[in-house]
N, C-alpha and C positions, 0 to 999 in steps of 0.2 A: 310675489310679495302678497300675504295676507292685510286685509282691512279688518278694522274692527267696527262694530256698527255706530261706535260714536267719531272716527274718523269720517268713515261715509255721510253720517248724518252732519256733521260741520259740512262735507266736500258741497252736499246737497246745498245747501244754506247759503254757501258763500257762492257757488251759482247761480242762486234765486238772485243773491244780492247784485249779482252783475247783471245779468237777465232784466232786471228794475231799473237796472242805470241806464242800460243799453234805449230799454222800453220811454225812459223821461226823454233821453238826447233824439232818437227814432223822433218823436213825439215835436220834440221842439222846431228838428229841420224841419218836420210835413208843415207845421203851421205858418213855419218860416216863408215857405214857397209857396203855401198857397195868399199868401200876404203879399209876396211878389208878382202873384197873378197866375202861375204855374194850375194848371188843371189835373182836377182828378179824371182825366181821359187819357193826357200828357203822362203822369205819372203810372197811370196803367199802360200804355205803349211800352215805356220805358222800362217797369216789371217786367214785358212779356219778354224788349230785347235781351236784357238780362238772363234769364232763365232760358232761355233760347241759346246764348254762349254759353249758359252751364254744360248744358245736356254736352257743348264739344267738349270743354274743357274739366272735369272733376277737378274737386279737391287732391293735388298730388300728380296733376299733369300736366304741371306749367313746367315749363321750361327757357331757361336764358341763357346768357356765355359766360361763362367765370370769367371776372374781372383779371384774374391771374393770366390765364393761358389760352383764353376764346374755347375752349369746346364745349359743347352743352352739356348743361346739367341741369337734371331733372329734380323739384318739389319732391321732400318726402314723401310718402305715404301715411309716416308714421309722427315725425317731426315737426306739425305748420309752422309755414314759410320758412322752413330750411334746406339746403340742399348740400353737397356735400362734391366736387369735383373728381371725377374718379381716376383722371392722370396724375394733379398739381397737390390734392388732396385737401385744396382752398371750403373753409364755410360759405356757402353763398345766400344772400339771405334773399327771399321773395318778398317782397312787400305788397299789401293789400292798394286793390287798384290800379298797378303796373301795368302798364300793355304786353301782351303776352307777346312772346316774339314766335314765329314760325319755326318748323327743326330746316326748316332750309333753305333758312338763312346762312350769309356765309359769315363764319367765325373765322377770326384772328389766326393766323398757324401759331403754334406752340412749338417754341425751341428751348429743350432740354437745359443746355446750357446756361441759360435765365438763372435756372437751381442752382448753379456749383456756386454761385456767390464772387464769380471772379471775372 
């Protein structure tokens, strides 16, 4: 699919514009917490945890059990926070913040039968 340069320059634009939003609400929790007493030492530990479980887990390597049939299914790569069940053919959706669950962990057995509707 072709872009034309006054599509891209809106796309740019209303990115900035979220980018702003993101940057006021960012803005309001830091002040919020540190109102609560929360340290800027606290809150760097807590960056580094963070970034620390990135480097395991990328964008697109989460995984959980489909609410349908238990077997895992894996985060797009392409889709954020969607997944797609590759027996039951279930949407699954990842939500930002979820505990990521382990691939071994044990999932639900899946019986065919569920499908035929009877």
């Amino acid at each position: 699919m072709a872009y034309d340069s006054s599509d891209l320059t809106r796309y740019v634009k209303e990115l900035t514009t979220q980018m702003d939003k993101f940057d006021i609400v960012l803005r309001a929790y830091y002040e919020l917490m540190q109102e609560k007493g929360i340290s800027q030492e606290q809150l760097n530990t807590k960056i580094d945890d963070i970034l620390a479980r990135k480097v395991e887990v990328q964008y697109g390597g989460r995984k959980k059990p489909c609410p349908k049939c238990g077997k895992m299914v894996g985060e797009s790569k392409t889709n954020p926070m969607r997944g797609k069940c590759m027996i039951c053919g279930t949407d699954v959706a990842f939500y930002p913040f979820e505990d990521d669950v382990k691939e071994d962990e044990e999932a639900k057995p899946y019986d065919p039968s569920e499908d035929l509707g009877f």
